[in-house]
C-alpha angles and dihedrals in degrees: 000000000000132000107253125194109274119230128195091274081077100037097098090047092047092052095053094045090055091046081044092048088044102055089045097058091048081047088058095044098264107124102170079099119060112149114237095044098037122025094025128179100243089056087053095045085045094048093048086045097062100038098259106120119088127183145192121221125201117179091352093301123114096243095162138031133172134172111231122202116184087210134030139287106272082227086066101059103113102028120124112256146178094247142258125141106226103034131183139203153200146200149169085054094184121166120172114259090236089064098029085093092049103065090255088128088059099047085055101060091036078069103051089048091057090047094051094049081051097057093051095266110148085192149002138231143200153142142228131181120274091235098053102089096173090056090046091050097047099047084044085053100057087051096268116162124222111231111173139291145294136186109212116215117276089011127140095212146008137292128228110223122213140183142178135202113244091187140055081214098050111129118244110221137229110288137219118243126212112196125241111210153221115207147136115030096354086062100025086157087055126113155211090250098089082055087038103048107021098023093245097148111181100180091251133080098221087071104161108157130021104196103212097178120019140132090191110139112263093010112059124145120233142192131262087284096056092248104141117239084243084063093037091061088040086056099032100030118176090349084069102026113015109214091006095075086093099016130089099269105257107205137070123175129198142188101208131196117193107189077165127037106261117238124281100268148170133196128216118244114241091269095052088039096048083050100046114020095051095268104315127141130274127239128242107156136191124216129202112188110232097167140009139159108249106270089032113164139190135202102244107172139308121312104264101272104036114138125216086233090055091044095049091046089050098044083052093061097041121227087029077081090061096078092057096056114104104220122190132191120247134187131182108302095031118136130203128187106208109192113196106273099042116118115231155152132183113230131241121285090016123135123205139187097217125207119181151154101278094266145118098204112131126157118192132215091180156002106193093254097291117164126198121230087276092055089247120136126217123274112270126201106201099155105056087030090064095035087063092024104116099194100193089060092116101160116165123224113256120212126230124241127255092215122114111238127079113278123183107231101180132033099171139150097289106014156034118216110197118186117207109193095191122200099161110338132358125179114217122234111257122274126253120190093332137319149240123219128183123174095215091174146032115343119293137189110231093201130171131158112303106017137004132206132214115238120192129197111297091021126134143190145190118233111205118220089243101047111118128246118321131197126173126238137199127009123314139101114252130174126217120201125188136177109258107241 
């Protein structure tokens, strides 16, 4: 058995089976169907007009009938989908009660899937009611993804969206991200200004780090639906993230907020980590300045001369250490590489753009003498800091241009930074294994071929190894991060 396209012939029968599967599914409790509103006689006759019914006959009765689109509804331009470049859709999915528990539902789609890779479709799209649970199941059950919602006009409630893959080949594309935190008393020197300035609003006013891409445990970012990114590379694989599919993730980015100066630190490189932090990664990390009070300074490494002897005596007694430390100036678009090894703090009031190996490996040397509610001081960790600290690591911070155009401003051991200042249209570098983008300015259109996405100010997305062909537009700053290959 296989749908075939319905004719007039079959107008009058088609009418009377969706009056007949309407009234069933009010009959079961379902009302997103009442004939009349929706399904109504003029969209069947429409849909048998144009080509676009298709039925399924057992024993001479019509027992199934679907409308098939080979491209997609025009409601659904501008939702956030999977993927795919030449998508497809169907509605009015209607199979008679008596088949629905004998897979008839899902040999019917397996046919319009068929039809639509025939007629060239590298995906296909649709939409049920929330409250129609049998309908969710089912398109989850034949491997359907749920992308978002739409509220159809003249409609009393939501839609799910769904889509599916058709090819192997068809292109993901770029994702939107929603932050995890660290906040409260595992960040007492953050701030109010991620929720101020980029509307990242954790519930709690000591916000120090939104972590805007992370598959750290416990603290993964996740997409619109709330599916981690862990979860997102099990499902997507190398189509998402290359040689990562089966590799530990490399990357974590963070928006960071210092009201108070962060300790003195210092994070392993990957050989000491693997040795001595049963396997994990090491930590070499990347910050772009985004706001400082004028005069702003950082701790970036020891004063030239500084023995390990005199650094470990000095951490012993507390603020002695102070002297040694090398601090710089930095202002907003300033850049600083920071290689494991190298000692550092950011200073209070500053603001960064992070980005780091994906670790959470820090070791401090000190923490200004700060003491909790309780007169307890944090946890330092002086033997394992001095035995990774390089003290003749010495870098200077870089600013970043004003000119509109894309620069890449690191090219370190793991990753690339590019900047795109966009003042109309910027194309975006190509895309290794994946990709990290922040709108750090202004509002910008992330478009390519066949969709786009807004992105405000403090937005990011994932773009997936696979995704097609970007280009920014509007005015804004954004920052793009790779791993280096």
């Amino acid at each position: 058995m296989e749908i075939i396209r319905a004719g007039e012939q079959d107008l009058e029968e088609l009418l009377g089976f969706y009056r007949r599967m309407a009234d069933s599914m009010e009959e079961n409790g379902i009302r997103h169907w009442h004939w009349g509103e929706y399904p109504r006689e003029e969209l069947i006759r429409e849909d048998v007009r144009s080509g676009n019914m298709y039925i399924l006959r057992t024993d001479g009765s019509i027992t199934a009938a679907v409308s098939i689109l080979f491209r997609q509804e025009k409601e659904y331009e501008g939702l956030p989908w999977t993927g795919g470049s030449h998508p497809g859709s169907f509605r009015r999915l209607a199979v008679h009660p008596s088949m629905q528990r004998a897979g008839m539902g899902g040999l019917v789609l397996d046919d319009v899937q068929q039809l639509l890779r025939q007629n060239g479709c590298d995906c296909v799209r649709c939409d049920t009611a929330e409250g129609n649970l049998p309908a969710v199941r089912f398109y989850e059950r034949m491997g359907f993804r749920r992308c978002g919602r739409l509220r159809w006009e003249g409609s009393k409630g939501d839609n799910i969206t769904f889509d599916k893959a058709l090819k192997r080949e068809t292109c993901l594309w770029p994702i939107r991200m929603v932050p995890a935190f660290r906040r409260g008393e595992e960040t007492p020197w953050g701030g109010e200004r991620l929720k101020k300035l980029y509307g990242k609003d954790s519930g709690d006013p000591r916000t120090g780090e939104c972590l805007e891409v992370s598959c750290i445990p416990g603290k993964e970012s996740t997409d619109p639906q709330g599916r981690k990114l862990t979860d997102l590379i099990r499902e997507f694989g190398e189509k998402l993230v290359g040689k990562y599919a089966d590799r530990a993730f490399p990357l974590l980015l963070k928006l960071i907020d210092a009201r108070e100066q962060l300790s003195v630190q210092v994070h392993p490189g990957d050989e000491y980590a693997a040795a001595n932090e049963q396997g994990k990664l090491g930590k070499s990390e990347a910050w772009l300045i985004l706001d400082a009070p004028e005069g702003s300074e950082l701790v970036y490494g020891i004063r030239p001369g500084t023995t390990l002897r005199q650094l470990r005596e000095a951490c012993e007694e507390g603020s002695a250490v102070e002297p040694l430390l090398r601090k710089v100036r930095v202002s907003p678009g300033d850049v600083c590489y920071i290689p494991a090894g190298c000692i550092h703090a950011i200073g209070a009031g500053i603001m960064v753009y992070e980005i780091q190996q994906s670790s959470d490996l820090t070791y401090r040397f000190y923490d200004w003498d700060r003491k909790d509610a309780q007169g307890r001081g944090r946890e330092l960790h002086l033997k394992k800091a001095l035995d990774v600290a390089n003290l003749n690591s010495a870098p200077r911070p870089v600013h970043v241009s004003e000119a509109y155009g894309v620069r890449r401003i690191l090219n370190e051991d793991p990753f690339t930074v590019d900047v795109i200042r966009c003042g109309g249209v910027e194309f975006l570098p190509e895309i290794g294994e994946f990709g990290i983008l922040t709108c750090l300015e202004g509002e910008l259109a992330l478009r390519w071929d066949s969709g786009q996405m807004e992105l405000k100010k403090g937005e990011t997305c994932f773009l997936p190894k696979s995704a097609p062909k970007m280009h920014l537009r509007g005015e804004g700053f954004a920052v793009l991060s790779m791993p280096r290959e």
